[in-house]
C-alpha positions as CSV (number, residue, x, y, z in Angstrom):
1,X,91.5,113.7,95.0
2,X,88.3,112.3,92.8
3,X,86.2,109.4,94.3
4,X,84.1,107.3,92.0
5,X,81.0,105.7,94.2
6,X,78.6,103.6,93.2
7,X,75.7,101.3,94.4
8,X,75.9,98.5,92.2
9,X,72.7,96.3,92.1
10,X,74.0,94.0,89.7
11,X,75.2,91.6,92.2
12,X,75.4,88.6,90.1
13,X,77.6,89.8,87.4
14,X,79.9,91.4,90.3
15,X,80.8,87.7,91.0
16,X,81.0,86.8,88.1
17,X,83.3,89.6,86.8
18,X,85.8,89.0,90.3
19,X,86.0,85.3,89.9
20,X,84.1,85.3,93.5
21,X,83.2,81.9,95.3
22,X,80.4,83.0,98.0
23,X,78.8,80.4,99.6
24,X,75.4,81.8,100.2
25,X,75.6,84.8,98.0
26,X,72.0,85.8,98.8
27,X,73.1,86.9,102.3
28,X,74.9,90.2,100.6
29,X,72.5,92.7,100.4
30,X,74.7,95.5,99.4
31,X,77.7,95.9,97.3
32,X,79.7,99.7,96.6
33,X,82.4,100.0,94.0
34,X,84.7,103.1,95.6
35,X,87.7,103.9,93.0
36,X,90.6,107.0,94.1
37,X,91.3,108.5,90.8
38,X,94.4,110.4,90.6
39,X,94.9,114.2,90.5
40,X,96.3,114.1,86.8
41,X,97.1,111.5,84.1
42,X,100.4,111.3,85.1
43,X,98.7,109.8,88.5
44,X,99.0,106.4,89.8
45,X,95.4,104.7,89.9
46,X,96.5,101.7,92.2
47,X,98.3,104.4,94.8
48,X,95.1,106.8,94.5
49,X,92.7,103.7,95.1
50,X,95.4,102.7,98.3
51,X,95.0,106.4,99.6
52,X,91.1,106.2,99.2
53,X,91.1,102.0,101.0
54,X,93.4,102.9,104.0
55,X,91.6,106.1,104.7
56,X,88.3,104.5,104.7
57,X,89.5,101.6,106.9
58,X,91.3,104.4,109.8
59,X,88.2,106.1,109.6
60,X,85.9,103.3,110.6
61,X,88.2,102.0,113.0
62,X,87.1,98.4,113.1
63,X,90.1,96.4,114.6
64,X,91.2,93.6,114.3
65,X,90.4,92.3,111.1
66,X,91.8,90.1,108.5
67,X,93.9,90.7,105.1
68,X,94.5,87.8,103.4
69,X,96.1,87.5,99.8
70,X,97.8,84.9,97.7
71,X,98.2,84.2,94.0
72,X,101.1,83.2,91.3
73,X,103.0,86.1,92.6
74,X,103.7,84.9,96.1
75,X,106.8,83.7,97.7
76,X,108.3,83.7,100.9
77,X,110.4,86.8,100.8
78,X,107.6,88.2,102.1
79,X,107.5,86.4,105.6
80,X,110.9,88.9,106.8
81,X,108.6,92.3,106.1
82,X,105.7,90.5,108.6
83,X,108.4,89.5,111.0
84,X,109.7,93.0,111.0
85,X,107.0,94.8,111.5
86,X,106.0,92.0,114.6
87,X,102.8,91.1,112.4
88,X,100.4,88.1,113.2
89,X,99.8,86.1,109.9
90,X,99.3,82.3,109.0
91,X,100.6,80.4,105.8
92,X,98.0,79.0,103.9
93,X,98.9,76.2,101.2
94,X,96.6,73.5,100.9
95,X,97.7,72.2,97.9
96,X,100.7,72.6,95.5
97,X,100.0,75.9,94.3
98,X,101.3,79.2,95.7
99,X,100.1,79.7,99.3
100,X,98.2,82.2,100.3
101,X,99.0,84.6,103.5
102,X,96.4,85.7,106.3
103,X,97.3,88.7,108.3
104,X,95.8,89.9,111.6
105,X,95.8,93.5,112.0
106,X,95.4,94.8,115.1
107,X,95.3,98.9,114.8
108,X,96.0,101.2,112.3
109,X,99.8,101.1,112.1
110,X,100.0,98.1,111.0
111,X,96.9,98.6,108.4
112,X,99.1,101.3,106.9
113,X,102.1,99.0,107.3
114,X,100.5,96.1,105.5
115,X,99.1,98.1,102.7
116,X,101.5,100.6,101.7
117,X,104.1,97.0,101.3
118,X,101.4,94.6,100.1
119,X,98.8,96.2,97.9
120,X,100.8,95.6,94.2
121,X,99.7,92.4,94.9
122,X,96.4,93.4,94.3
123,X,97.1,95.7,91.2
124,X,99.3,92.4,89.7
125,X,95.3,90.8,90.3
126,X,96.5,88.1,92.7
127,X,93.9,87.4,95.3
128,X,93.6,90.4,98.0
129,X,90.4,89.9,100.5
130,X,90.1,92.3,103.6
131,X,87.0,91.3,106.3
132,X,86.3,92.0,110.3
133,X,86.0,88.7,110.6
134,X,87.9,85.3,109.0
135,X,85.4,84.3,106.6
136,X,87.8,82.3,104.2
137,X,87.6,78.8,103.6
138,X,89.8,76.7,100.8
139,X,87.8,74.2,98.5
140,X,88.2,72.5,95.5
141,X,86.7,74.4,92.6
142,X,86.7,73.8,88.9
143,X,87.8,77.0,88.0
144,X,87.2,78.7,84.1
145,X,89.7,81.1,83.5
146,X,90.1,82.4,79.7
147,X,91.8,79.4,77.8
148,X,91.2,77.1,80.5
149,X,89.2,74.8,83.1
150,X,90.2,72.5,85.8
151,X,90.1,72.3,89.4
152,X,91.5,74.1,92.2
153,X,91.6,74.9,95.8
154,X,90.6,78.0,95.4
155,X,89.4,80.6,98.6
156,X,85.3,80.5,99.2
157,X,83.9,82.9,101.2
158,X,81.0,81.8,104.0
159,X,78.9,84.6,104.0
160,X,77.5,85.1,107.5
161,X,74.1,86.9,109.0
162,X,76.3,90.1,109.9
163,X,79.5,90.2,108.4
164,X,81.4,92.6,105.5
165,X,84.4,91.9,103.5
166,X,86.0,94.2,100.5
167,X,87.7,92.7,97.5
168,X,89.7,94.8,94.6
169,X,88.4,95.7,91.2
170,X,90.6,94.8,88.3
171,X,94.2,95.7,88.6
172,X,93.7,97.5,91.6
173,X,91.6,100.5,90.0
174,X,89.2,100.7,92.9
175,X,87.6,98.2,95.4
176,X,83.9,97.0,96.1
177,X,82.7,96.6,99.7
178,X,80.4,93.6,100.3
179,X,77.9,94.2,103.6
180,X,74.7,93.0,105.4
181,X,74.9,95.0,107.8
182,X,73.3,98.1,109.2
183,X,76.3,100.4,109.3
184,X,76.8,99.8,105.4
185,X,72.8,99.7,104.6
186,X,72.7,103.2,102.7
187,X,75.5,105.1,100.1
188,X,75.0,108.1,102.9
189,X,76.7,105.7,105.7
190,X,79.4,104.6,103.3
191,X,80.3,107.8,102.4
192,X,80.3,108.9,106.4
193,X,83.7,107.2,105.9
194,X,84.9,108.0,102.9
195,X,87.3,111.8,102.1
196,X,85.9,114.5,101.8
197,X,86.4,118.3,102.4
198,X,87.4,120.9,99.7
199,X,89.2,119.2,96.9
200,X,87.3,116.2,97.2
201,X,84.8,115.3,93.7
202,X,82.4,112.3,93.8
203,X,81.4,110.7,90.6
204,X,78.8,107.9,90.2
């Protein structure tokens, strides 16, 4: 397996770019975009990118936290896989528009669980947001999108004194992990919980 890492300082335009709603944006004081690239071309990116995301999440071991995604794509069927799998979530719809789902994961069965059945919501680019602790709220936005603008309630994240959250790159090809705190304040820590071992490349 290949990682790409990198320390991107260009905060601003990594909002701008993921259609982000922070509240007090100057509170992040790091952001890492962490992509699994496949073995070969014939390789998925979005399963490479899950492989890379679940294994850093065991590896930190930071339970429980919070996976919450919604979008266009959305529908009930998928209430029967978190009954199944005896999973604590919430239905968010505060308007009209799709709702939105907020999972509680409690150890890392259920991460893997949740994951492996929910992540092609994040390579369709619906809204995927993982954090430690529930830093969502839903406000009404005027929203740009390419051909568009108009207002939405739309998720906003309150960014806290200590607190970390990841979000997904485009279509799933990697994710960026958003932190002010001291456990994420250097790539060298990051990478403490990212694969490695023979076979493993970095690229930045």
């Amino acid at each position: 397996m290949d990682v790409y890492f990198e320390n991107r300082m260009d905060h601003a335009q990594v909002f701008k770019d993921r259609y982000l709603y922070v509240d007090r944006p100057e509170r992040i004081d790091f952001i890492y975009s962490i992509d699994g690239i496949p073995e070969d071309e014939t390789g998925s990116y979005q399963e490479a990118s899950n492989r890379v995301l679940k294994y850093f999440l065991m590896r930190l071991n930071r339970f429980p936290l919070f996976v919450t995604f919604g979008g266009d794509l959305i529908t009930d069927k998928i209430e029967p896989f978190f009954q199944k799998e005896n999973l604590l979530y919430t239905k968010i719809q505060p308007d009209k528009s799709s709702p939105f789902y907020s999972v509680q994961v409690n150890d890392a069965s259920e991460l893997e669980h949740l994951l492996d059945e929910t992540y092609w919501y994040a390579a369709v680019n619906d809204f995927y947001f993982i954090s430690f602790t529930n830093l969502l709220t839903f406000e009404q936005k005027m929203v740009k999108g390419w051909f568009f603008k108009k207002e939405r309630i739309v998720p906003v994240i309150r960014a806290t004194k200590e607190m970390s959250f990841i979000t997904m790159e485009h279509d799933f090809m990697g994710y960026y992990l958003f932190s002010n705190e001291a456990c994420f304040d250097t790539e060298d820590k990051v990478k403490a919980f990212l694969p490695k071992g023979e076979g493993i490349d970095y690229y930045e």
